[in-house]
N, C-alpha and C positions, 0 to 999 in steps of 0.2 A: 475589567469585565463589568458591564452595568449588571441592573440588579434582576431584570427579567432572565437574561444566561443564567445567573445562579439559582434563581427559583426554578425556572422551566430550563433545565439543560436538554437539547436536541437529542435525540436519539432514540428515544422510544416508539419503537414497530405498532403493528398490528397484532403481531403476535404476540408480543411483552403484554399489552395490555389483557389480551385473554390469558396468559400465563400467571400474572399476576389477580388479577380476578379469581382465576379458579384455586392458587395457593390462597388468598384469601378467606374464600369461602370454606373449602375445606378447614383450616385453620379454626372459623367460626364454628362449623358443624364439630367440632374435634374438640376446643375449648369451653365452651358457650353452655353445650345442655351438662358438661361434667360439675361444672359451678352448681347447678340445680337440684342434681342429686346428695349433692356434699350437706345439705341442709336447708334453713327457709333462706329465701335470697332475697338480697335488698334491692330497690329497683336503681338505684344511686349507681351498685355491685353491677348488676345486669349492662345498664345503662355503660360503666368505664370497660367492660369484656369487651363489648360488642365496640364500642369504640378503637379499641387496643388493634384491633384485627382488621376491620375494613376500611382502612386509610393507607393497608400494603396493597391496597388497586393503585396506588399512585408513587408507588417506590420509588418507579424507572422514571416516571415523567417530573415528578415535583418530590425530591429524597428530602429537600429542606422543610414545606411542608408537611409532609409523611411523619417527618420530626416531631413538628411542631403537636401535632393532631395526637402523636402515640404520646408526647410526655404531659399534654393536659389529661389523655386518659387515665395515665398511670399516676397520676397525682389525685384523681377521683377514688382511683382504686385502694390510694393509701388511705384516704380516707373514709372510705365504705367498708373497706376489710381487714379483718385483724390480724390475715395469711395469706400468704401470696398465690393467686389465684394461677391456673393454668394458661390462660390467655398473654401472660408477661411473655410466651415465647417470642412472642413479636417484638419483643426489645432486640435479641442479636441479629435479626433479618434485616431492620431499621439502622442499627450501626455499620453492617454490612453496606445496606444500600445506598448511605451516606456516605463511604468512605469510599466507594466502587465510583460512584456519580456525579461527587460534589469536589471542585474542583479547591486548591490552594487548603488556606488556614479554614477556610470556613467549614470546612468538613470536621476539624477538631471539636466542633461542637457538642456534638453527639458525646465523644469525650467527658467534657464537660459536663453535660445532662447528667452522662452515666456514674460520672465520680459522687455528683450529688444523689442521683437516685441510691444508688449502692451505699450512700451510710443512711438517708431516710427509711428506707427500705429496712434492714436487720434495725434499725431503733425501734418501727412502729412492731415489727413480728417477733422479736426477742425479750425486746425489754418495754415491759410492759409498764413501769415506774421506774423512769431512770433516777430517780432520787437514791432508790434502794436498789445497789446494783450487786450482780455479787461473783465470782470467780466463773462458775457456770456460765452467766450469761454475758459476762465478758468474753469467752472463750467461745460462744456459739454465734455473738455478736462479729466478732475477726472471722470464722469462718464462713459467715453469710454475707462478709464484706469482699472475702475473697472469691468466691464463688459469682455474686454480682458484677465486680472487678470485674474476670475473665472471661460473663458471657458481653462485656461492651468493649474489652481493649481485643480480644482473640479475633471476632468477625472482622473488626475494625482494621486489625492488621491484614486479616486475609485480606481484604478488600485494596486496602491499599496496594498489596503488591500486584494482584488483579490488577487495578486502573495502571499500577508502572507500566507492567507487563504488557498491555493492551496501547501502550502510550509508546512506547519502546517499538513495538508493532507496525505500529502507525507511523513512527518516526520512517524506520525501514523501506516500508511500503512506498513513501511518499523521498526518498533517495533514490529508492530501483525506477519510481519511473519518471524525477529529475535527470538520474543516470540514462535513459530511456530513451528523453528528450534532446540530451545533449550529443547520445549515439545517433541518435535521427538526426540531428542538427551535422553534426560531422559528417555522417554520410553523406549529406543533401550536397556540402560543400564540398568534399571530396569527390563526387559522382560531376558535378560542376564544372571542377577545376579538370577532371580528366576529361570531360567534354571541351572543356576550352584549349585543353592539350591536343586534342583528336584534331578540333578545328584549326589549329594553328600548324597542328604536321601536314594535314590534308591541302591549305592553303602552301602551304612550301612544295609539297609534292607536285601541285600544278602549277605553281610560277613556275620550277624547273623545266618541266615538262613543256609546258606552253610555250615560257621566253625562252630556251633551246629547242625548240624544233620551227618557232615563227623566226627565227635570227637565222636557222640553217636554211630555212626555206626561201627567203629574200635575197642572202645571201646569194644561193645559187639561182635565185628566178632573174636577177640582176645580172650575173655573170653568163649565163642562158642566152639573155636578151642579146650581149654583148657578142657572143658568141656565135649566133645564129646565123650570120650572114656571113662571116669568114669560114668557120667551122661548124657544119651542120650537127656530127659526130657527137663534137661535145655539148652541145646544144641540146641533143637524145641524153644524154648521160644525166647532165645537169636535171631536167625533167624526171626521170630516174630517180633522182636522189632527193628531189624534191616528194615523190611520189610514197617512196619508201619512208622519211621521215613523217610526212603524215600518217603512212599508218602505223607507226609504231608510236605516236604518241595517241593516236586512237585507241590504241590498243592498250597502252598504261593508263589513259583515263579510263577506260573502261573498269581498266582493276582496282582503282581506286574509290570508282564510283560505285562496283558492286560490293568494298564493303559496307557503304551508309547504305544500298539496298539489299538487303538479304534476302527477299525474295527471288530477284534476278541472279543474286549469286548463285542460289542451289542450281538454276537450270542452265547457266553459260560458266563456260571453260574462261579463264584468262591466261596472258602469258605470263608466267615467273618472274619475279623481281629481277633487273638489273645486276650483274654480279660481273665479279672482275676480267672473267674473259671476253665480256662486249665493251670494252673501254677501245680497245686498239679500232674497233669497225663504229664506235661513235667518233673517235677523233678523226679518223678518216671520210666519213660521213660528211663531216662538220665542216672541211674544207681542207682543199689539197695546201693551204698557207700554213696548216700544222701538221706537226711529227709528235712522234710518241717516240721516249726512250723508255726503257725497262731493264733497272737493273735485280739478279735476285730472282729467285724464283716464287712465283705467289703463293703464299700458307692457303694454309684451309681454314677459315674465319667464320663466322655467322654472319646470315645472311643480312643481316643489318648492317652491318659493319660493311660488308661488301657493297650495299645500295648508297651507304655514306660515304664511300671513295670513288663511284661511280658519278654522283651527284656532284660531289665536290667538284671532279674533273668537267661535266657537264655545264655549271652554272661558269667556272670558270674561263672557257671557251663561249658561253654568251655571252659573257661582258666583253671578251677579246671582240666577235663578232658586233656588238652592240656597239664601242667606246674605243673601237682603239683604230679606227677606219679602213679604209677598203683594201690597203696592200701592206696591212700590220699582216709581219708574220707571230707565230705562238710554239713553243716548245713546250710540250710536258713531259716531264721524268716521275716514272714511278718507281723508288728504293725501297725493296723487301729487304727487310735485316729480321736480325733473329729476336729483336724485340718491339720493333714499330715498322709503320709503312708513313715513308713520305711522300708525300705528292705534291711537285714544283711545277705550276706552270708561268711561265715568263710571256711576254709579248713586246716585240719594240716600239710600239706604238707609231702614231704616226702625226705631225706638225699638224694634218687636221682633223688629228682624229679628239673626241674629247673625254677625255677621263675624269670620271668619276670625283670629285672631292669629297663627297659625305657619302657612306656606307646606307645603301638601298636596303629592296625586301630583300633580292639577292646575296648580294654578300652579310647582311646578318642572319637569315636562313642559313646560308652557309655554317655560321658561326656557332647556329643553334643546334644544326648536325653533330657537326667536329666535336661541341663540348659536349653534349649529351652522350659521344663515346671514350668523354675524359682525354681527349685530344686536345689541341690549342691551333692557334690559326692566326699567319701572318696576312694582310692584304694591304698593300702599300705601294705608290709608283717608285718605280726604279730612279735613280739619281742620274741615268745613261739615257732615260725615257721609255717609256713604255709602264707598263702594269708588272707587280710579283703578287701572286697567290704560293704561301705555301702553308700546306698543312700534316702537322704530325699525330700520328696516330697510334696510343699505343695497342699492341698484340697483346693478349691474353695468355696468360701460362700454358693452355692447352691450345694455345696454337701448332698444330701439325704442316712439316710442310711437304 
């Protein structure tokens, strides 16, 4: 700590300053004119009162000066006065203010001051010839040492536990709003990371959606074309189904887009998430080259759960569509048992169709579903050819079925 912190320690108001002024002066008014009635006054006497008293304008801003100013008054006063004058009140305010303000060892000083004042002090007022000393004034001598003692060590301690007490305070203060900072910091990044959760469902939500409803739709606008001039019939149908898959992924991006808009939400209806009994009319949808088996009867799940086995089946069927070529067929099996649901689907692929070597946004989307409901999840080509997705899922104890 340099030397201006200890002389001028920070902290003193506007207000302290008039506080301490007006203790001053009163002080003055109170000590000052009782000196003058007590007998003739010396101006030496006058001169160290008045000193003693108004150097407490400066307790709070400069305690070490304050020091300095109160112990050359009080060493005038020893010398001008043969009794200790009323104006000494200003020693315990001085110790007080020293020990409340002055920071480390340097506040001992006062201490110090006071051990010496405290025996000069009863030598000059008791013993007036210390040559010739005698039982009396040894004994009035300890008691005006003790009494001196206790008004510079008693402020001194108050004080001290004050500054703890106020330091201890502070310590607190300046944790709660480290703690404060570090919750604001956490939130920031938590609020963050579920934003970048939000953004990374909402992006899988529409690969699924998009790359299975743009695979079903080519799919059959290609089969359509083919068909048209042999068979007009299925040619209607195919157009149909092409028809219907766009609007039902219209319809899901709607849902997904009115929850980033919540204004649009309040005033449009959307349709209800995907759930296990549109699995059979998307596989059918998707092309008459896949079947759906179903063993088991389906539990009653959350609704999450249920858009995650819908999905699964979904993106699994676009990569058949996408990656395993035009006259791959695809089976999927779905087994409800009383503790998991699996979902197999196979495809034979085809000599020109091309599969997949390294896991896309699809199949780790996938994979992001499956484990986010503590499932796991195989996707590997077959050794006979063709593509295997399979995924297990476990059922929750309050699965009903």
């Amino acid at each position: 700590m340099d030397v201006r912190s200890l002389l001028f320690p920070p902290g003193a108001t506007r207000h302290d300053w008039a506080m301490d002024a007006a203790m001053a002066t009163g002080l003055a008014l109170l000590t000052v004119p009782s000196y003058w009635t007590s007998g003739s006054p010396s101006t030496l006497a006058l001169l160290s009162s008045i000193l003693l008293v108004v150097p407490l304008v400066l307790r709070r801003h400069s305690p070490l000066i304050t020091l300095a100013l109160v112990s050359f008054a009080a060493l005038l006063q020893l010398i001008a006065s043969p009794l200790p004058l009323p104006s000494l009140v200003s020693i315990p305010i001085v110790a007080y203010s020293v020990a409340r303000w002055v920071p480390g060892n340097a506040a001992r000083s006062v201490v110090v001051i006071g051990a010496i004042g405290a025996v000069l002090g009863p030598l000059r007022w008791v013993v007036p010839d210390p040559a010739h000393l005698n039982l009396r004034q040894i004994v009035w001598f300890a008691l005006a040492w003790f009494v001196c003692m206790g008004l510079v060590l008693t402020p001194y301690a108050i004080g001290r536990r004050v500054r703890e007490e106020s330091a201890a305070h502070e310590h607190l203060v300046a944790n709660a709003a480290e703690r404060y900072r570090s919750l604001t910091t956490e939130r920031e990044q938590q609020a963050r990371l579920a934003e970048s959760r939000a953004r990374t469902q909402i992006a899988r939500e529409l690969h699924d959606i998009v790359a299975h409803s743009l695979s079903v739709i080519i799919v059959q606008a290609e089969g359509g074309r083919a068909l048209a001039v042999k068979k007009p019939e299925a040619a209607t149908e195919a157009l149909t189904t092409i028809a219907d898959t766009g609007r039902e992924a219209l319809v899901e991006m709607r849902r997904i887009l009115g929850v980033l808009r919540e204004e649009e939400a309040r005033g449009t209806e959307f349709a209800p998430a995907p759930r296990l009994e549109d699995i059979p009319d998307l596989v059918q949808r998707a092309s008459d080259r896949f079947t759906l088996t179903v063993n088991g009867q389906p539990p009653r799940i959350s609704a999450a759960l249920e858009l995650t086995v819908y999905r699964v089946v979904q993106e699994a069927l676009t990569n058949v569509l996408k990656h395993a070529g035009p006259q791959a067929r695809a089976t999927v099996t779905l087994t409800y048992s009383p503790r998991e649901i699996l979902v197999d689907v196979l495809d034979n692929g085809s000599p020109s169709g091309e599969q997949p070597t390294q896991p896309g946004h699809g199949l780790r989307g996938m994979n992001e579903r499956v484990t986010s409901m503590g499932g796991r999840m195989v996707a590997r080509p077959r050794p006979s050819g063709g593509f295997q997705v399979t995924v297990v899922l476990p059922l929750p104890a309050t699965a009903v079925r």
